[in-house]
Residue frames as qw, qx, qy, qz and C-alpha x, y, z in Angstrom:
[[0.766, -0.007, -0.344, -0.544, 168.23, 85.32, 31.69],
 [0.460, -0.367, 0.784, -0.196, 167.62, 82.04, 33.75],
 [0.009, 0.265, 0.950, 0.168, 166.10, 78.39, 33.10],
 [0.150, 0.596, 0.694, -0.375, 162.44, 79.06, 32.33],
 [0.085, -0.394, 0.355, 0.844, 162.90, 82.40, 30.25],
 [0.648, 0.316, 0.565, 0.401, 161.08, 82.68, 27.43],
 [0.291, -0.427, 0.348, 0.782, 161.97, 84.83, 24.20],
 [0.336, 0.415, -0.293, -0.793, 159.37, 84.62, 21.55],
 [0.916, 0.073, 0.204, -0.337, 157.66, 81.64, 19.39],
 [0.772, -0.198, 0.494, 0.348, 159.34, 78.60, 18.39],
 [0.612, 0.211, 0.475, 0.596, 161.46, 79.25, 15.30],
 [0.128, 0.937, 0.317, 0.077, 160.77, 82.82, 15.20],
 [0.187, -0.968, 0.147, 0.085, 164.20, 83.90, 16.47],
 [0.730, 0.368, -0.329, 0.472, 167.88, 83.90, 15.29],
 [0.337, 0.254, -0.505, 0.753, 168.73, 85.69, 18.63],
 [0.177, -0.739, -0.650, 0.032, 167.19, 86.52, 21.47],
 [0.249, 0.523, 0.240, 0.779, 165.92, 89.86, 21.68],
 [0.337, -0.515, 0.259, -0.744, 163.95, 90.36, 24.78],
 [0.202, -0.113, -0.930, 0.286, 162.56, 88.32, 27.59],
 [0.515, -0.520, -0.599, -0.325, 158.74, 87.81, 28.19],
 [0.375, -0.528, 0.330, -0.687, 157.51, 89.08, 31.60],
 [0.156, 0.247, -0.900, 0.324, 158.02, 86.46, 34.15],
 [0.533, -0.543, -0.374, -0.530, 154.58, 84.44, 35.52],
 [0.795, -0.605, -0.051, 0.002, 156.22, 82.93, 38.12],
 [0.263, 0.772, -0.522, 0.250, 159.68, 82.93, 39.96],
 [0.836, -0.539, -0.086, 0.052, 160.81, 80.30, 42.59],
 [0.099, 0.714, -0.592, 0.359, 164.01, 81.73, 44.57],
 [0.786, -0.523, -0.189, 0.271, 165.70, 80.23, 47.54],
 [0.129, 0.921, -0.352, 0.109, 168.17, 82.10, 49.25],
 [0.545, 0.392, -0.703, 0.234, 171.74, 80.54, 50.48],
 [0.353, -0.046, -0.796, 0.489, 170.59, 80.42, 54.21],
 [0.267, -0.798, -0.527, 0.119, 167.90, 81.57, 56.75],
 [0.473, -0.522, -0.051, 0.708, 170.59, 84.46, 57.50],
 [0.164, -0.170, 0.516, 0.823, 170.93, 85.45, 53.78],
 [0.355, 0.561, 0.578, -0.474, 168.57, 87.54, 52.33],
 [0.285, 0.536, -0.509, -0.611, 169.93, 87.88, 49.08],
 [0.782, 0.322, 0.384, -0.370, 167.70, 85.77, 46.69],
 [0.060, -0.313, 0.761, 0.566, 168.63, 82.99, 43.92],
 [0.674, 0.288, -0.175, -0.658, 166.66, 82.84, 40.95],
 [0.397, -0.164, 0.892, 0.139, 166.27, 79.05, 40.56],
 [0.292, 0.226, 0.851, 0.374, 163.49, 78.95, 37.41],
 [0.366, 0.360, 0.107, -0.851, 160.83, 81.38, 36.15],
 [0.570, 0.215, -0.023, -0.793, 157.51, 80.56, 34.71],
 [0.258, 0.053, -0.952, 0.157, 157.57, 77.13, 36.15],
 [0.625, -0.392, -0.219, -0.639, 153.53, 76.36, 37.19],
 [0.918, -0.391, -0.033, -0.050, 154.04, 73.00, 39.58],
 [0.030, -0.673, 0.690, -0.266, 157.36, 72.08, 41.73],
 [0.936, -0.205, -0.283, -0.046, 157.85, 68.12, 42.17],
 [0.196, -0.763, 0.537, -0.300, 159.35, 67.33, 45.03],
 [0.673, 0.311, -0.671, 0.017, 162.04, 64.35, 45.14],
 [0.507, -0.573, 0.488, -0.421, 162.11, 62.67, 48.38],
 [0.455, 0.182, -0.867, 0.089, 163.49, 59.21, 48.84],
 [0.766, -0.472, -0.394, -0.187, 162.06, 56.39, 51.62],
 [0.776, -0.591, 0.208, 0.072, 165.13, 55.88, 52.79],
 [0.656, -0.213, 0.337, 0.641, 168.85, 56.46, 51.89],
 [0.201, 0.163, -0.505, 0.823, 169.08, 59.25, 52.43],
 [0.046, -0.633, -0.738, 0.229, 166.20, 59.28, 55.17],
 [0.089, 0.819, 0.376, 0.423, 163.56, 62.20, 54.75],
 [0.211, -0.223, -0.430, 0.849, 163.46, 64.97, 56.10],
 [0.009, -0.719, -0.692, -0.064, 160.29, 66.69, 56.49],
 [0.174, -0.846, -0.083, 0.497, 161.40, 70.19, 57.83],
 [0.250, -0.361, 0.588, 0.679, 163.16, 70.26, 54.30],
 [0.048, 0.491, 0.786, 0.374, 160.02, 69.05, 52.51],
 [0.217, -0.750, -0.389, 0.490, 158.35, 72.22, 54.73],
 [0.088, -0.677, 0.258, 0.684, 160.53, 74.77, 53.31],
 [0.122, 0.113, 0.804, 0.570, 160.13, 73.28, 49.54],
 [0.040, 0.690, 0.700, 0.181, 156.29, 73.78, 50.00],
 [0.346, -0.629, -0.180, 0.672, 157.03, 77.20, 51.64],
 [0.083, -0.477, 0.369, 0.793, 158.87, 78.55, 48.61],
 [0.073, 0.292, 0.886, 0.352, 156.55, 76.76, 46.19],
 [0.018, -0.832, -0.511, 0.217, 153.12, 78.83, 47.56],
 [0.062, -0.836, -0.013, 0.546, 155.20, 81.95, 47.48],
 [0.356, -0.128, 0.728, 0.571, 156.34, 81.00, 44.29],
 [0.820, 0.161, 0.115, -0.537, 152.21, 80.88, 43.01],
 [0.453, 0.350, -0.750, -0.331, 153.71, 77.20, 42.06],
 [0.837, -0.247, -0.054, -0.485, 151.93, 73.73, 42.75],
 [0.100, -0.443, 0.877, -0.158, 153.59, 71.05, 45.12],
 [0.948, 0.059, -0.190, -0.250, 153.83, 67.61, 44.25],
 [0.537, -0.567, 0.615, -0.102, 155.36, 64.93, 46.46],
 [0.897, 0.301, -0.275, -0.169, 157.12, 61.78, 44.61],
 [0.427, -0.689, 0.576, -0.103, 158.57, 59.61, 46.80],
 [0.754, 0.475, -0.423, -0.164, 161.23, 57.10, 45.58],
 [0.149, 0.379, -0.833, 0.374, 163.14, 54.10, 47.07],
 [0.661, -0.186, 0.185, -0.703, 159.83, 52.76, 47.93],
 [0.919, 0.138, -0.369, -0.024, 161.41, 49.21, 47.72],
 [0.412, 0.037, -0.666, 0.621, 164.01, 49.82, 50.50],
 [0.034, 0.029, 0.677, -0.735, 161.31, 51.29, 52.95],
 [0.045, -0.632, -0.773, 0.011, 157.76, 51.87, 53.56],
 [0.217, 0.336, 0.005, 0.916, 157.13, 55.63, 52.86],
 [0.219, -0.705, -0.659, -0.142, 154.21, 55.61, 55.27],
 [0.393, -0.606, -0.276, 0.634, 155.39, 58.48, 57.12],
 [0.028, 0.171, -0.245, -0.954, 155.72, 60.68, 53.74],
 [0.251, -0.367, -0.653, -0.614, 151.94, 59.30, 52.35],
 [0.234, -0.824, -0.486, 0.176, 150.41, 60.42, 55.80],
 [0.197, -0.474, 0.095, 0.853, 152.35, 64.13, 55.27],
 [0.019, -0.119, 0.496, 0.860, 150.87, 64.33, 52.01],
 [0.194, -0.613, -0.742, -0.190, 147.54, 62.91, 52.45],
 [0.353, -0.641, -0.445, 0.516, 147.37, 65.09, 55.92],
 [0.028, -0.613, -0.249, 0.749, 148.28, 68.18, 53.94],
 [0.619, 0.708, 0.179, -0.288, 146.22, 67.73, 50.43],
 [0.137, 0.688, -0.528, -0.479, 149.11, 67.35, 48.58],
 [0.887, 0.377, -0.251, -0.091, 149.49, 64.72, 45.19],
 [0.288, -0.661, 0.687, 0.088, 151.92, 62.24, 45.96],
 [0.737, 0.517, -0.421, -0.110, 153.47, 59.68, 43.74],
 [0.657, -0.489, 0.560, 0.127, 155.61, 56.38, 44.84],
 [0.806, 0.553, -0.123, -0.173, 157.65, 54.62, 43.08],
 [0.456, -0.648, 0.597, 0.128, 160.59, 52.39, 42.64],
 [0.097, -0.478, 0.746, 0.453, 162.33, 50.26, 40.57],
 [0.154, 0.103, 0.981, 0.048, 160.07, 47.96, 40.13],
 [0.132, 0.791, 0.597, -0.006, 156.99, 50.12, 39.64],
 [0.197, 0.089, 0.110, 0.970, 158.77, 53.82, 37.88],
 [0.069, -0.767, -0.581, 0.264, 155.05, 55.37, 37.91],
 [0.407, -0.051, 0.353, 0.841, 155.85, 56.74, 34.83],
 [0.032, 0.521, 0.611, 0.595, 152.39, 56.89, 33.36],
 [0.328, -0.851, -0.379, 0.159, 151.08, 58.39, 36.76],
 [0.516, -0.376, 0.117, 0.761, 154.27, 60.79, 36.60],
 [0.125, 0.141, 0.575, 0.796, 153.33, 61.98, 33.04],
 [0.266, -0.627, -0.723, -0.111, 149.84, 62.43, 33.92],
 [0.323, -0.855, -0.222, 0.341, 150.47, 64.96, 36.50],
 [0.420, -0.467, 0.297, 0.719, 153.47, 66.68, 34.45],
 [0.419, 0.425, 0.695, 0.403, 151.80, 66.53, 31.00],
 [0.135, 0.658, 0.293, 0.680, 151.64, 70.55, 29.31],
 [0.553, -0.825, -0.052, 0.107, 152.51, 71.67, 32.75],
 [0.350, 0.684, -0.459, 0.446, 156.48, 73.53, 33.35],
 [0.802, -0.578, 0.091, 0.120, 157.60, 71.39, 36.62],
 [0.017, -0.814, 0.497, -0.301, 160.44, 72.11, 38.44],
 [0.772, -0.167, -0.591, 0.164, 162.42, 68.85, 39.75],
 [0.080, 0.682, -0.532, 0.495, 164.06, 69.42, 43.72],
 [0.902, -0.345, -0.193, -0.174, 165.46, 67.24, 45.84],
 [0.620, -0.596, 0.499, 0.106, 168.44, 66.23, 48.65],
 [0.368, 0.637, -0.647, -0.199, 171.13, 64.94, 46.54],
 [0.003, 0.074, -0.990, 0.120, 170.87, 60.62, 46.32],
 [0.572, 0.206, 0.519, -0.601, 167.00, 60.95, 46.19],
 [0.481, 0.170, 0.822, 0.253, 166.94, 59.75, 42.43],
 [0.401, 0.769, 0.298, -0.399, 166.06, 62.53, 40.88],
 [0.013, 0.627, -0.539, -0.562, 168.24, 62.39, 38.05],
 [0.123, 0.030, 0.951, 0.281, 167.15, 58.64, 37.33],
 [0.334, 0.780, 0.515, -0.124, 163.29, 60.09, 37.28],
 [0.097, 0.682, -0.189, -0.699, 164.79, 62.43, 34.86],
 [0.091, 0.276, -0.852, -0.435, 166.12, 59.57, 32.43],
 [0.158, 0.248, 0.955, 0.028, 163.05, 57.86, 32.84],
 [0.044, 0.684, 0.364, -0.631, 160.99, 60.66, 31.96],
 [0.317, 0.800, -0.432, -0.269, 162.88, 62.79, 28.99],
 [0.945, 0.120, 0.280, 0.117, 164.14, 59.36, 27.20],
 [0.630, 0.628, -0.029, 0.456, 167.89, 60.49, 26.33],
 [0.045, 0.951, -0.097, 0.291, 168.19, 62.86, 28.64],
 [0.799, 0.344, -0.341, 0.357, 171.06, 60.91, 30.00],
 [0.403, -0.801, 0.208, -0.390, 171.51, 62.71, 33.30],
 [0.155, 0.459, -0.697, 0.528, 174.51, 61.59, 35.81],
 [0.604, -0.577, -0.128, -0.535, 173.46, 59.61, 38.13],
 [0.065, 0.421, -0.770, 0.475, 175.64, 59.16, 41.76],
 [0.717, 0.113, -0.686, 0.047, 175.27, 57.24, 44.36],
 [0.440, -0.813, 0.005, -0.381, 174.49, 57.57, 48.07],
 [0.214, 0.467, -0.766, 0.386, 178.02, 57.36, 50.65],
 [0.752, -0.173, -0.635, -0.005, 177.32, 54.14, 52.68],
 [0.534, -0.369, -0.508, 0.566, 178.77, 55.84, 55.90],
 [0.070, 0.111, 0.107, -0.986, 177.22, 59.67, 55.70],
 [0.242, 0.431, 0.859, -0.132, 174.27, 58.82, 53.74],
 [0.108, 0.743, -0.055, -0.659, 174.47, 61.60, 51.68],
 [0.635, 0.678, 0.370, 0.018, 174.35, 61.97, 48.21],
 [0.356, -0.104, 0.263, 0.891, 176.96, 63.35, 45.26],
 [0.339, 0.741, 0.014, -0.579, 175.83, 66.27, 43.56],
 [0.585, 0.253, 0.664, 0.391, 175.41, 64.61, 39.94],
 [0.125, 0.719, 0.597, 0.333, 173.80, 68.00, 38.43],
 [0.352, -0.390, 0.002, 0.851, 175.93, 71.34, 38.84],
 [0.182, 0.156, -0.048, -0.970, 173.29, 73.51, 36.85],
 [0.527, 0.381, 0.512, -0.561, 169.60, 73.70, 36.14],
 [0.077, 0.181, -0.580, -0.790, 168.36, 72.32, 32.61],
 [0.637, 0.295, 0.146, -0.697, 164.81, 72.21, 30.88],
 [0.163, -0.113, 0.921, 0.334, 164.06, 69.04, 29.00],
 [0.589, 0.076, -0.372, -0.714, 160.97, 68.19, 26.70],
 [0.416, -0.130, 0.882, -0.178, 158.70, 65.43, 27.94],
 [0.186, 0.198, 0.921, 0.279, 157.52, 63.52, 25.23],
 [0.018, 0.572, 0.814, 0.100, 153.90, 63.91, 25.93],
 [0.093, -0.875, -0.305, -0.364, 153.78, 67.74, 26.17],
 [0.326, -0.917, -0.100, -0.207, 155.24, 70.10, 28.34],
 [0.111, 0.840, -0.399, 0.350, 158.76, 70.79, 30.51],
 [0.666, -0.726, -0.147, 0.085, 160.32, 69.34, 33.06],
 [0.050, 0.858, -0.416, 0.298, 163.55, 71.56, 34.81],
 [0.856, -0.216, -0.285, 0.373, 166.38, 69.63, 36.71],
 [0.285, -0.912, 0.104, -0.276, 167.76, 71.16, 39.44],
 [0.464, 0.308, -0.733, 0.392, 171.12, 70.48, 41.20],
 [0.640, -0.404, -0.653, 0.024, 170.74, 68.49, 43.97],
 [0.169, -0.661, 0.167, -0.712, 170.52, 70.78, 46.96],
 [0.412, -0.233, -0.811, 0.343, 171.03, 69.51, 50.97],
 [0.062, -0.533, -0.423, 0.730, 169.43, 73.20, 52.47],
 [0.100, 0.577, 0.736, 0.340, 166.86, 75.24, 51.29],
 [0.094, -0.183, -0.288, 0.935, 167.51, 78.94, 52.62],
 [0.060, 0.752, 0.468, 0.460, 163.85, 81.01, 52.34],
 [0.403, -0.434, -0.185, 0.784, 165.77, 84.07, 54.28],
 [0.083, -0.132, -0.491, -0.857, 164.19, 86.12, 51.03],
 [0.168, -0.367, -0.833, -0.380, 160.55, 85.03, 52.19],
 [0.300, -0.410, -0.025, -0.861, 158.12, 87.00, 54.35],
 [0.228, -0.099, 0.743, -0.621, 156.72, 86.13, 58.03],
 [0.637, 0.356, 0.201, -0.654, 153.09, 86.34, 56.81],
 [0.676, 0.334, -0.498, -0.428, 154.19, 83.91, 53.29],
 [0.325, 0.112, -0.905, 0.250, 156.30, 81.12, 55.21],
 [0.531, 0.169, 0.533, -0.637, 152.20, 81.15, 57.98],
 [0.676, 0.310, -0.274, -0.609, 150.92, 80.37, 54.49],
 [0.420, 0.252, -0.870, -0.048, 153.13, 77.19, 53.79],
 [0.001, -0.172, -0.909, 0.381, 151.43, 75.32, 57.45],
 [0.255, -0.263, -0.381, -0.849, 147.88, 75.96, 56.52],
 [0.681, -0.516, -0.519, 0.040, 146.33, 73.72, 59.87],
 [0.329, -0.177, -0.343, 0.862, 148.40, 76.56, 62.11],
 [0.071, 0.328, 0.236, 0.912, 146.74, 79.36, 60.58],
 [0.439, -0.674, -0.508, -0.308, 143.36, 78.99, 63.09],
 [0.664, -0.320, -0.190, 0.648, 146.24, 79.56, 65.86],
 [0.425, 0.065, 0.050, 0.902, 148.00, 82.23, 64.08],
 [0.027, 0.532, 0.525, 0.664, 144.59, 84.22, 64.31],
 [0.612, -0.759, -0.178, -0.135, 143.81, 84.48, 67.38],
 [0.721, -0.205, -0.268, 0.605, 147.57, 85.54, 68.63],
 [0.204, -0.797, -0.198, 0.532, 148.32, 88.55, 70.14],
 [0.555, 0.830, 0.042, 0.037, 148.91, 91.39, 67.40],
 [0.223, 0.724, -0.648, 0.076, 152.62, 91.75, 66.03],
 [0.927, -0.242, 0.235, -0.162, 152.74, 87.97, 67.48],
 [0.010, -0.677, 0.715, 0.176, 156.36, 86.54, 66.37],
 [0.844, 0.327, -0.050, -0.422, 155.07, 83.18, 66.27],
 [0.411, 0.403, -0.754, 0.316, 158.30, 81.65, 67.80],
 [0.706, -0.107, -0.619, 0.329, 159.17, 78.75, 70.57],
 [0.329, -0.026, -0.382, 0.863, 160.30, 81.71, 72.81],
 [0.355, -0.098, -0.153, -0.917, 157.00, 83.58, 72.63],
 [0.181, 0.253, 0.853, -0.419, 154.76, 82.65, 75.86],
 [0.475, 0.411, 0.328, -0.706, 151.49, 84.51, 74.76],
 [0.231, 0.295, -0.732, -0.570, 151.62, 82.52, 71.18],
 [0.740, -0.163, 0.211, -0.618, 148.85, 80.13, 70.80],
 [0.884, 0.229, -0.369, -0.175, 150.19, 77.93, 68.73],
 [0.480, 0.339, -0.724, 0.362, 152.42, 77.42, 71.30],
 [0.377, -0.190, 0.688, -0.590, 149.91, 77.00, 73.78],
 [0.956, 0.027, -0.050, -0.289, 147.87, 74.53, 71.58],
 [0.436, 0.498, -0.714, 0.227, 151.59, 72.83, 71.63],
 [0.215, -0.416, 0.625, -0.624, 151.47, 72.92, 75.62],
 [0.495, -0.133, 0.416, -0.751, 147.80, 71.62, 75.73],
 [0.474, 0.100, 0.866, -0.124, 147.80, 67.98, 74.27],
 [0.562, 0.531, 0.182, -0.607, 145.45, 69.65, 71.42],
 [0.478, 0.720, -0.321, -0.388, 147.21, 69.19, 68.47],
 [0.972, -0.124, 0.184, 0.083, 148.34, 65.20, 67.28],
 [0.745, -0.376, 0.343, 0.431, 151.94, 64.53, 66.45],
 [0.428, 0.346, 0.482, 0.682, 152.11, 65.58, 63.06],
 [0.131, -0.893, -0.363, -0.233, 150.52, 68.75, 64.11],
 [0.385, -0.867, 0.142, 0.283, 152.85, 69.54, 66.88],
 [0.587, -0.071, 0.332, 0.735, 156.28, 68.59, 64.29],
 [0.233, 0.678, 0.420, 0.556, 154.76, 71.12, 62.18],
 [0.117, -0.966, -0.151, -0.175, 154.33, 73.57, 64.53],
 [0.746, -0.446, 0.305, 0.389, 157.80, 73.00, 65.82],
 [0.561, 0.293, 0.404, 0.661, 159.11, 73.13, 62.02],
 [0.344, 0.705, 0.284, 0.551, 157.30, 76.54, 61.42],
 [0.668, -0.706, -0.026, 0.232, 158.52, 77.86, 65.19],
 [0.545, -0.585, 0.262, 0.541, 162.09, 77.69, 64.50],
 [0.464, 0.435, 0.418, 0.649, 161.86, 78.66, 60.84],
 [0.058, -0.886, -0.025, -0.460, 160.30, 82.39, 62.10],
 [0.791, -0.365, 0.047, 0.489, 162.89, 81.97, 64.59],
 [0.674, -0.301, 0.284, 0.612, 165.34, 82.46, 62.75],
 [0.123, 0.672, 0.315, 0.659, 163.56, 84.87, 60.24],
 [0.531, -0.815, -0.234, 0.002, 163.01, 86.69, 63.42],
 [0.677, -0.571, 0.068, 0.460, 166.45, 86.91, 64.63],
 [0.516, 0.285, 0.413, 0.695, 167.64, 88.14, 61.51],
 [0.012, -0.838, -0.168, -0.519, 164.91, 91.21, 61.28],
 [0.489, -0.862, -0.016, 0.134, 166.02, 92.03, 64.85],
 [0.631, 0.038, 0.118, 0.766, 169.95, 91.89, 63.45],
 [0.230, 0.488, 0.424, 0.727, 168.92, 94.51, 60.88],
 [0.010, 0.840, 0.378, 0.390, 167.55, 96.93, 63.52]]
């Protein structure tokens, strides 16, 4: 059994006896290489993603692969950037405006609890995020008690401690779940499918239609389109990082199926 599980109604059991069919699953695997899948939460509906402004800076090709495994997950991404008092997050609210997704700011001064609750309220959300993004303190501010660990980011790596060395479910107040997750710096989806990880970049997908059949859908791959809308100026800056992000992600899913034959 994992986090998420369930086993029967509330106060109905002195043990558990079976486990409910699973609605949803979100895996990741340990690398692009590794195709051996961890279960990280089952029958978890929406996936907030934790992303700091700054310290530790974003990373977007990490925020990629979160939405990636989230779709193939059937689970809903939600963007909640924090630290929005040491930077300006304008680079994550045009990524989320640009690809439809809810996003949340917030910082000490302004937690954007009630907006937080709002979108979590009788919903099972999954927390993930880069270790130092603050997702433990949106835990404690969330689940009053729930008393979570919370580290500190290294002044000369910029990295984060891992505060949160297994996954636990907490009750929010107003209705419904949220899951902490240990903080995590990679995001293997070596478990995911060529055709699911096309889903995750939905502005490619007019590209991906018109490529030659069995298209690969890689950097290295002249007759690709999306790498000739790349070539031709078409596509605006945030377009081409994207297409760049989902490039070397079938990459390297790529190289792998060709290991294996």
């Amino acid at each position: 059994d994992i986090v998420g599980d369930t086993s029967g109604s509330q106060g109905s059991l002195g043990r558990i006896v079976r486990i409910h069919e699973r609605s949803t699953v979100l895996r990741r695997s340990g690398d692009d290489s590794d195709t051996l899948e961890r279960i990280i939460v089952a029958n978890a509906d929406q996936l907030l993603m934790v992303v700091a402004a700054a310290s530790p800076e974003p990373r977007l090709r990490l925020i990629d692969r979160y939405i990636v495994a989230a779709l193939d997950a059937g689970l809903t991404p939600i963007l909640c950037v924090t630290k929005t008092d040491v930077a300006t997050p304008e680079l994550l609210r045009d990524y989320a405006h640009t690809l439809h997704i809810t996003a949340v700011e917030r910082s000490p001064e302004n937690p954007a609890r009630e907006e937080l609750v709002a979108l979590l309220r009788d919903h099972v959300t999954v927390l993930v995020g880069h270790s130092g993004v603050g997702k433990s303190t949106l835990v404690n501010d969330l689940v009053p008690g729930a008393d979570r660990a919370v580290g500190v980011v290294n002044d000369v790596t910029g990295r984060g401690r891992h505060t949160s060395s297994s996954s636990s479910a907490l009750a929010l107040p107003e209705g419904g779940w949220v899951i902490d997750t240990p903080g995590v710096r990679s995001f293997g989806l070596g478990h995911v499918s060529s055709d699911s990880i096309i889903q995750g970049f939905p502005e490619l997908t007019e590209f991906v239609e018109h490529c030659p059949k069995a298209c690969p859908h890689t950097e290295a791959t002249s007759e690709c389109e999306i790498s000739r809308a790349v070539e031709s100026g078409e596509l605006s800056d945030f377009d081409v990082a994207r297409a760049h992000s989902l490039q070397r992600l079938l990459g390297t899913i790529h190289d792998i199926s060709d290991e294996g034959k």
